[in-house]
C-alpha positions in Angstrom: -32.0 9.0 -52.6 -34.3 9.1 -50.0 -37.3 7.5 -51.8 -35.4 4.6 -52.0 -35.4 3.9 -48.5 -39.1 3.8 -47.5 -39.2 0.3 -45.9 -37.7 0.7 -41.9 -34.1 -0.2 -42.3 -32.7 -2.6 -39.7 -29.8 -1.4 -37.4 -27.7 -3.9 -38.6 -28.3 -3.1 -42.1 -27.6 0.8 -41.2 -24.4 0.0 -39.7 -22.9 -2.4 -42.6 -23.8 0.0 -44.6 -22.4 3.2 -42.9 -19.1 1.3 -42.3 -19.0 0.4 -46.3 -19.3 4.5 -46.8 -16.5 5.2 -44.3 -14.3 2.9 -45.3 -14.8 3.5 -49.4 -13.8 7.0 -48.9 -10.7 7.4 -45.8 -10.2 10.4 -44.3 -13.1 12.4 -45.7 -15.8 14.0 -43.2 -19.6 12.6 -43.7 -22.2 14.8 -42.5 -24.7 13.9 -39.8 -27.2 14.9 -42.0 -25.9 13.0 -44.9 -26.8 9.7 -43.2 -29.7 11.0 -41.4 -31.1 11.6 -44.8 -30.1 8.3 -46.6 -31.2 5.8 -43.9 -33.9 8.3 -42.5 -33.2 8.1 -39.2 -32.7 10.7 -36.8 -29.7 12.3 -35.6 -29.5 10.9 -31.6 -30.1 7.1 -33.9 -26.9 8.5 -36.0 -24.7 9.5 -33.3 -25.3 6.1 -31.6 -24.6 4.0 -34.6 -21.6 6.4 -34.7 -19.8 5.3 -31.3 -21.0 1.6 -32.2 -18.3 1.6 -34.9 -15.9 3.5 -33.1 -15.8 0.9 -30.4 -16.0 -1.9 -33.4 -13.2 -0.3 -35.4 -10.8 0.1 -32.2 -11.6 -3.4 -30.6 -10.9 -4.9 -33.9 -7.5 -2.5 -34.7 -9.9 -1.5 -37.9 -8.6 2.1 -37.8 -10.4 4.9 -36.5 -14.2 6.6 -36.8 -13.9 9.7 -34.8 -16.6 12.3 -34.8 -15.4 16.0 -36.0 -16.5 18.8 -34.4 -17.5 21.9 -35.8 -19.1 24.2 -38.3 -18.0 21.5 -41.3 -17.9 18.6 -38.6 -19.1 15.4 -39.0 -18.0 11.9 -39.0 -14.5 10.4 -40.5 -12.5 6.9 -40.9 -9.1 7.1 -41.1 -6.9 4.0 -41.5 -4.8 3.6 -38.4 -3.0 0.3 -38.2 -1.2 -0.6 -34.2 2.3 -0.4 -33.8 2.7 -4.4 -33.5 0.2 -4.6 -36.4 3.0 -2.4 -38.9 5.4 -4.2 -37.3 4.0 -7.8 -38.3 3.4 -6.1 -41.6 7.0 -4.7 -42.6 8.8 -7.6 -41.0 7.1 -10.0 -43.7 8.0 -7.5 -46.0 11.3 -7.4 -45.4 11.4 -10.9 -45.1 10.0 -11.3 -48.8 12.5 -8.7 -49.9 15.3 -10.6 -48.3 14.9 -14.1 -51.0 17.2 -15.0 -52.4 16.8 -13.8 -56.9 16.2 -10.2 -55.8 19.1 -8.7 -56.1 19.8 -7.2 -60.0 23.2 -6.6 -61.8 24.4 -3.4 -60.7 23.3 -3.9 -57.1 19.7 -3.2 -57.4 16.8 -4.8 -55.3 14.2 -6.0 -57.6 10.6 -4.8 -55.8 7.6 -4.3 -58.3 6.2 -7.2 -57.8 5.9 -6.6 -54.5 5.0 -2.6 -54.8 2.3 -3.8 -57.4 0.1 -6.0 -55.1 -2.8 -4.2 -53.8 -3.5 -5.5 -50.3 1.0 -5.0 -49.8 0.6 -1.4 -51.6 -2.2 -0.6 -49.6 -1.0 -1.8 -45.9 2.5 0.3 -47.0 0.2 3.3 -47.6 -1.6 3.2 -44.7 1.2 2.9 -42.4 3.3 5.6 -44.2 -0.5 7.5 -44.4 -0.4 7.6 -40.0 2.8 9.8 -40.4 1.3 12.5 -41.6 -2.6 12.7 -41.0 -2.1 15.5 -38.6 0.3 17.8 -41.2 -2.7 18.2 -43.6 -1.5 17.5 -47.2 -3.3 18.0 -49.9 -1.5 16.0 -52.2 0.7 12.9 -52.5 3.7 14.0 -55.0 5.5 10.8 -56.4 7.7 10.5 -59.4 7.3 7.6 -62.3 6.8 4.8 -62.1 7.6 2.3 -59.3 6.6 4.4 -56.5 3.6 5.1 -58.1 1.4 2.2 -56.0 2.2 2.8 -53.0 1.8 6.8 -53.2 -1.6 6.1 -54.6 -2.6 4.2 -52.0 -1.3 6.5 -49.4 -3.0 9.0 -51.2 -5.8 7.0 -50.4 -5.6 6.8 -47.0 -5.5 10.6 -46.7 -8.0 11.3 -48.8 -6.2 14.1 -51.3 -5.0 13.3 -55.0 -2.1 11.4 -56.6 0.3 14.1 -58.6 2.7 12.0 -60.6 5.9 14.1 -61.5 7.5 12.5 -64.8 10.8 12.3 -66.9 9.2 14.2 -69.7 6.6 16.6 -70.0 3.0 14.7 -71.9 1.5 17.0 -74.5 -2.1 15.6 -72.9 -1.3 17.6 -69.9 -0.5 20.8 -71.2 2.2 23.4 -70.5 4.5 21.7 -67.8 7.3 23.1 -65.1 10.6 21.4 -66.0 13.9 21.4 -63.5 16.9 19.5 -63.5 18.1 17.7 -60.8 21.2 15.6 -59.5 20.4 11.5 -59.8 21.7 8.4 -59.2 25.0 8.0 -60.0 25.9 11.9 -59.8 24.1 12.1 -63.1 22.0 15.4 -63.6 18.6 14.1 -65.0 14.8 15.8 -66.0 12.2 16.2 -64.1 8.6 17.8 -65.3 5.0 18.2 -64.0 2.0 20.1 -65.7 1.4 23.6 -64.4 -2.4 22.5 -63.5 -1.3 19.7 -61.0 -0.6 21.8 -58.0 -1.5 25.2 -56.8 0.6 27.8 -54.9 0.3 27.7 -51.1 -0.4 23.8 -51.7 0.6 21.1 -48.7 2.7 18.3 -50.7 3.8 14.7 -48.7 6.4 13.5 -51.1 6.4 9.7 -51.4 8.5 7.1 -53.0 9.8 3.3 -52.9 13.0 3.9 -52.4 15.9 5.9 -51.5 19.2 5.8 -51.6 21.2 9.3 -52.1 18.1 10.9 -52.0 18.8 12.5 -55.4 15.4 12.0 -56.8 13.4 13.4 -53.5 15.5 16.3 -53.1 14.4 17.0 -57.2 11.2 16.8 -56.0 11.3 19.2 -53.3 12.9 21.7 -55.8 9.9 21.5 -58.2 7.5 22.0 -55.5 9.3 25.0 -54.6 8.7 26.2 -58.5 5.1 25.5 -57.6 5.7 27.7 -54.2 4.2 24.7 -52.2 5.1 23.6 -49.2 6.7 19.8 -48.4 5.2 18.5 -45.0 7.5 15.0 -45.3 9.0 12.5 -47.5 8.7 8.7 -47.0 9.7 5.9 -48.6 9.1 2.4 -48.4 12.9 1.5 -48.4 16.2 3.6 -48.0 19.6 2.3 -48.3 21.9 2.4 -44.8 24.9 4.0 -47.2 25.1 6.7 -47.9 23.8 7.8 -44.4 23.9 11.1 -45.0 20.8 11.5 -47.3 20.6 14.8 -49.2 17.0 15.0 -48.1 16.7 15.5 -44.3 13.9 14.1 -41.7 13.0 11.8 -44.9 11.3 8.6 -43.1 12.0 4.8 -44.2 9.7 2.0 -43.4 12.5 -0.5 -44.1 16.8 -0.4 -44.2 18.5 -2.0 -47.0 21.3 -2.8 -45.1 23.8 -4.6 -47.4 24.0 -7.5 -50.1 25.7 -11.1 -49.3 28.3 -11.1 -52.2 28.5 -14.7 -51.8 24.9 -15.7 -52.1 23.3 -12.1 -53.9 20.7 -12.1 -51.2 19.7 -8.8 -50.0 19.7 -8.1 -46.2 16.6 -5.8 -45.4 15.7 -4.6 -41.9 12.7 -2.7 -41.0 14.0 0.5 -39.6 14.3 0.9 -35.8 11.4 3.4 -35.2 9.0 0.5 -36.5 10.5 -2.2 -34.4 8.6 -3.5 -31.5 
């Protein structure tokens, strides 16, 4: 990699291009030595370039590049969006959510389309990301299908893999763990993950987009307890106010569904109190 680099790079170019590497990979540690040796510069140049972003980053309310000490030290970006910034965020969120068309027979809130754009997932998994940088996961547990963006993304954010728990077990996975668990509705319903997905003594944050009983959470806690991992949290994009006694406890919400209009079917969404300015 090196040899490609024989020309002086500029500092400019450095930086651009050590902020592209941060950012492509959150919440992972880059050695000094890895940029030292792929810009050839030395480590004092590094280290300067280093607090350069930091200062950039925070100014800007970028997130954060932090420098991490120790034997496997180094340098790390982590998303970290202000308190008025996921504020601004999940107010226009909730104010999407609150149009009037959303609301489905049966007293559902229609939300994919939301859920499935990238720059919404991704803001929703960064904020829900901030939660839990300093518990360590090493996974993001989510079950199919809708929750599946924004768990990816705060996957993303914390740098540890996506495990997708699933209705039915996929012969292309292998052997699987299956458990059955109360639902919506009271209903007792499947739930199945392949033995290879998670390891014993294993961090899980359990996330999801949406929660209203808390059936389906409290499922997933039970199979990571069949995996002999532990749960570190549970968040979801959006819990109902009723029932307020949730069967999953300490579970946080970004936003509060709060009631439908019966009049005009519009939802009335709220973003929960904690993420209020």
């Amino acid at each position: 990699m090196r040899g490609v680099f024989l020309e002086k790079i500029k500092r400019n170019e450095r930086l651009s291009a050590m902020a592209r590497i941060l950012t492509d990979a959150p919440n992972r540690i880059h050695t000094l030595g890895e940029f030292c040796e792929r810009f050839g510069a030395a480590k004092s140049t590094v280290s300067e370039d280093v607090d350069t972003l930091s200062q950039a980053f925070a100014r800007f309310e970028m997130g954060e590049v932090a420098t991490v000490a120790g034997a496997a030290g180094g340098v790390r970006f982590r998303p970290l969006l202000s308190k008025a910034a996921a504020a601004r965020v999940l107010e226009d969120l909730a104010a999407r959510l609150c149009e009037p068309g959303r609301v489905l027979p049966g007293g559902f809130l229609y939300t994919s389309d939301v859920t499935s754009e990238s720059d919404t997932a991704q803001r929703i998994g960064e904020i829900l990301a901030v939660e839990y940088y300093d518990r360590q996961p090493n996974l993001v547990l989510t079950m199919e299908t809708k929750g599946i963006p924004i768990a990816l993304m705060t996957a993303r954010a914390l740098g540890v893999p996506l495990v997708i728990a699933r209705r039915d077990s996929r012969a292309y996975e292998g052997s699987a763990v299956k458990i059955n668990y109360v639902g919506g509705g009271d209903r007792i319903e499947t739930m199945a993950l392949a033995r290879r997905a998670v390891k014993p003594g294993q961090r899980a944050l359990i996330i999801d987009d949406f929660m209203k009983g808390g059936g389906t959470l409290q499922g997933m806690v039970e199979m990571m307890q069949e995996f002999q991992a532990e749960v570190v949290g549970v968040g979801v994009m959006i819990a109902t106010k009723a029932p307020q006694k949730k069967l999953v406890e300490g579970a946080k919400s970004l936003l509060v569904l709060e009631d439908f209009d019966q009049e005009s079917h519009v939802a009335k969404v709220a973003v929960s109190p904690e993420y209020q300015l």
